[in-house]
N, C-alpha and C positions, 0 to 999 in steps of 0.2 A: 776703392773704385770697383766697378763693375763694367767687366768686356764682355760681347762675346765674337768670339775668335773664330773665325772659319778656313781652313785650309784646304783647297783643292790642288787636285794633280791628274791631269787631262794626258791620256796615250793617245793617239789617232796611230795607227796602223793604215799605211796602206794597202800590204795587204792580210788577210785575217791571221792572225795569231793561233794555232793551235789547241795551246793552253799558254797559261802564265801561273805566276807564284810572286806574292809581294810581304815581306815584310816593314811594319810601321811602326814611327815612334814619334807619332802625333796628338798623344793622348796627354794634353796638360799635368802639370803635377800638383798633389796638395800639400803645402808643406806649409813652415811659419808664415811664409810672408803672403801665400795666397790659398784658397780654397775653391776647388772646381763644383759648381751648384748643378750645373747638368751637362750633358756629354753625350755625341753619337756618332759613330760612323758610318754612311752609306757608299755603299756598294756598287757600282753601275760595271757590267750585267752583276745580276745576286747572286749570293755565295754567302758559305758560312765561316765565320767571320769565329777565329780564334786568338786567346789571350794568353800573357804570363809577364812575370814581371823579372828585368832581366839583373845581373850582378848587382847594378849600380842602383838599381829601386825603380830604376825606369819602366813606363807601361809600354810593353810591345804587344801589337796587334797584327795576325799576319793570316792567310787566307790565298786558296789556289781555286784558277775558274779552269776544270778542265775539259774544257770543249771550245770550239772555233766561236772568235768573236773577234770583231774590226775596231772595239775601241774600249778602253776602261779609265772610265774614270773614279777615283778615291775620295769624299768630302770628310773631314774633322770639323766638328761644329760645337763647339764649348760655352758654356757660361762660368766664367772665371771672376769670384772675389779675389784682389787685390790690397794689400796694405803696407806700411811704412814700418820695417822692424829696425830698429836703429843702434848697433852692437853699443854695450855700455862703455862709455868713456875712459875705465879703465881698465880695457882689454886692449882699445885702438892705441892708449896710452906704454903698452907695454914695450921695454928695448926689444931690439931686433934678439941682441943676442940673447935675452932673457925669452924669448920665443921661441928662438932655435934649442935653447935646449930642453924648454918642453915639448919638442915636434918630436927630439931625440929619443926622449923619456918613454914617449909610446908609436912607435913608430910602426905597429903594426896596423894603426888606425885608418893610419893614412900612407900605408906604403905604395900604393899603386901614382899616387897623386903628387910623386914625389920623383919618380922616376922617368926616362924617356920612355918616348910610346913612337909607334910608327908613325906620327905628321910631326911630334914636339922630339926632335933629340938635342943632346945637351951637350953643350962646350964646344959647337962646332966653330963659332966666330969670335971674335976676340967683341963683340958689342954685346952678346951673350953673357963672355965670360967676366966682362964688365962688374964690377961689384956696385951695384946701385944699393945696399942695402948694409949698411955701417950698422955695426952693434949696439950704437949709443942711441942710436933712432930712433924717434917712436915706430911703431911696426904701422898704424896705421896714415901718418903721413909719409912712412915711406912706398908706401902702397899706392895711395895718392898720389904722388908726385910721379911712380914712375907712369899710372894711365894717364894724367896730362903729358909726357914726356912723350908717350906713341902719339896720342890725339896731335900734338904740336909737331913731330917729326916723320907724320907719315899722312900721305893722301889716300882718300879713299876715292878708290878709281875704277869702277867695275870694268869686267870684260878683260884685264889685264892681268888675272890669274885664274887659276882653278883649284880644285883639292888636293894635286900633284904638285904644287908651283913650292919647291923648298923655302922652309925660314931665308936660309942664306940669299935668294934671293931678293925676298922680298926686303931684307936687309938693305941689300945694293941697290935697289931699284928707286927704295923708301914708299912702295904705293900698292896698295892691296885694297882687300874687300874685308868684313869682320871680319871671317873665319881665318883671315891671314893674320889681322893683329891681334886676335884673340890665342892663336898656336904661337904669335911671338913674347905676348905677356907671360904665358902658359912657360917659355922655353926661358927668360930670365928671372921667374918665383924659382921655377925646379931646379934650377942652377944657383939659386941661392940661397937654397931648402927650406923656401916657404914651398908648403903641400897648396895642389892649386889642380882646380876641373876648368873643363871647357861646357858649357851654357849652351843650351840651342832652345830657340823661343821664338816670342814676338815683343813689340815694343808699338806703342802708341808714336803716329809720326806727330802731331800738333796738338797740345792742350787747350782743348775750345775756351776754357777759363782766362788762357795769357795769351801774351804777345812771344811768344818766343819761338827760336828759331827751330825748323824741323831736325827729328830727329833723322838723324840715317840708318838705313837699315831694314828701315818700316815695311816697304813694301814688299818683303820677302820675309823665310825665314832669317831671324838673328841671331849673334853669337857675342857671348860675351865670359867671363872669367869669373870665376868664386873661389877664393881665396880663403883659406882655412886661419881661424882664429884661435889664439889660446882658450881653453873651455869647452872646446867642441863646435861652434860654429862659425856658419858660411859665411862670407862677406861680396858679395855680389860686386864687379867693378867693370864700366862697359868704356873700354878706348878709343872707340870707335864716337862715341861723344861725350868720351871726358864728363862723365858721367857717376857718380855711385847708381847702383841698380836698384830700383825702388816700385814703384807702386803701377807704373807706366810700360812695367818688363812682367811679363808674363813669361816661367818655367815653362818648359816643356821636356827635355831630357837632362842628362849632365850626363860627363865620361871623363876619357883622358883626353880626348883629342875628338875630330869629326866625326873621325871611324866609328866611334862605338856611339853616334847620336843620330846617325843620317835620316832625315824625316822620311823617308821612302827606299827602299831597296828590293829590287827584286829580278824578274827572269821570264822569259817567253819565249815559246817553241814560233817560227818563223821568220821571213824577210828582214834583210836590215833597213827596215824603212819605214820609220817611225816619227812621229810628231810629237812633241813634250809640251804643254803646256801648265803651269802653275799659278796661281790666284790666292792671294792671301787679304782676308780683310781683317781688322780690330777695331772694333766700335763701342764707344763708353756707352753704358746705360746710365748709373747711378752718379752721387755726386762720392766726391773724395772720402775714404776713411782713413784713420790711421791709428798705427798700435806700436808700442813701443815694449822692447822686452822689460 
C-alpha cells in the first residue's frame, strides 16, 4: 500500500515567544516492511532545519528560531510504501524455552530491550509477574494470545491518562490509551525475557476495500510493540486492536518506552500561555502490496 502521512503541530502563543528550540522524530522509517518514497518538513516561521540519526536508527530532526514569534507551527509530510512481511512459520513455531535461550546466547544484541526503562519497570505487580509465557509454547501463539488478552481486558479510554500515569495503575484501573498498553505489553515480554521495543507511528483508521470495523488509534500518533524473534527479527504486535502490525501501520520511531520516541519535544523563552494543536492525516494512494520474507 501506498500513504502519505502528514503530521502537524500548531503552538499559538499568546504572548510572543522569544525564541524556542524543538526536537523531532517524525520522520518515517525505511526498513523491511515499508520504504519512504518522499519526505519533508516545513517550518513555520523558517529556520534551519538539522539532522542525525539517534541510538536506536531513528531519524531525529531538530532546529532553533531565535527571534520573537507568536506562533510555530511544525508539518511531516511523507510518501510511505507499505507491505506484508510474514516471519516464517518456523520461527513463530519456536518453544518459548528454546527462545529464551537464544535471547540468552546473545544478549548483547538486544540488552537494552530487555531491561526496565523509566515508563516499563519490571516485577512491580504480581499480573506482571504473572508467567504468561510456558516453555513448551510456541513463542508465537504465546505472543498472540497475550495482545488478545490486553485487547479483551483493557478499555481504551482517552483523557484518562497521560505519559506519567504508572503501569500499576493502569493495571487497576483496566483503561488506558495505546501508549499505556503498549508500556504494559512492553513490561510482561521484559519480565519474561522476550526482548521487546515500544512503536510510535500511524495506522490507517478504515480500509476503503472492506467493511470492517475502525481501527483505534488513527487519529493521532500510535503505539504499538515489536517483539524480537529468534534469527534477528521484529515481529510487530498492536493491543490496542488485537492486531499483528502489517501493511496499514506505518514506522516512524522505535525505543524502549515513549521517552526515547516523543514525536515533538522542545522549549521556548516566554509566558506560560500557550495553545497546542496537532492534526494527523493517512491517506491510501495505491492499491495493496505484499512481500513475504
Amino acid at each position: 500500500m501506498r500513504f502519505r502521512v502528514s503530521h502537524t503541530t500548531q503552538y499559538q502563543y499568546l504572548q510572543p515567544a522569544s525564541e524556542s528550540f524543538a526536537e523531532l522524530r517524525v520522520w518515517p522509517q525505511s526498513n523491511d516492511s515499508q520504504k519512504v518514497l518522499e519526505r519533508k518538513l516545513i517550518v513555520e516561521p523558517d529556520t534551519v532545519i538539522d539532522h542525525y540519526e539517534d541510538y536506536f536508527g531513528n531519524n531525529v530532526e531538530f532546529f532553533s528560531i531565535p527571534y520573537r514569534h507568536n506562533a510555530l507551527t511544525v508539518t511531516s509530510v511523507a510518501e510511505v510504501e507499505t507491505c506484508v512481511v510474514t516471519p516464517p512459520s518456523y520461527v513463530l513455531e519456536t518453544p518459548v524455552g528454546e527462545a529464551r535461550q537464544i535471547f540468552n546466547s546473545t544478549p548483547y544484541q538486544h540488552f537494552e530491550f530487555l531491561q526496565p526503562s523509566g515508563l516499563v519497570p519490571l516485577n512491580q505487580h504480581k499480573l506482571i509477574r504473572k508467567r504468561f509465557f510456558r516453555q513448551a509454547e510456541e513463542l508465537g501463539s504465546a505472543l498472540l494470545s497475550l495482545n488478545t488478552w490486553i485487547y479483551q481486558n483493557f478499555e481504551y479510554q482517552s483523557g484518562v491518562t497521560d505519559i506519567t500515569t504508572p503501569i500499576s495503575q493502569i493495571v487497576k484501573e483496566r483503561c488506558g490509551v495505546c501508549q499505556d498498553f503498549a508500556h504494559l505489553m512492553l513490561a510482561i515480554l521484559r519480565s519474561n525475557g522476550i526482548p521487546a521495543r515500544y512503536v510510535s507511528g500511524y495506522i490507517e483508521a478504515y480500509d476503503p476495500n472492506l467493511v470492517d470495523p475502525e481501527m483505534v488509534g488513527a487519529a493521532a500518533s500510535h503505539a504499538w510493540v515489536e517483539a524480537y524473534l529468534p534469527g534477528g527479527k521484529w515481529w510487530g504486535l498492536d493491543p490496542t486492536n488485537n492486531q499483528v502490525a502489517g501493511e496499514r501501520h506505518v514506522v516512524v520511531a522505535v525505543g524502549r518506552d515513549y521517552n526515547d520516541v516523543a514525536p515533538m519535544r522542545g522549549t521556548y523563552k516566554g509566558a506560560n500561555d500557550q495553545k497546542l494543536n496537532v492534526i494527523v492525516s493517512l491517506k491510501r494512494k495505491e492499491e495493496r502490496q505484499a512481500l513475504k520474507l
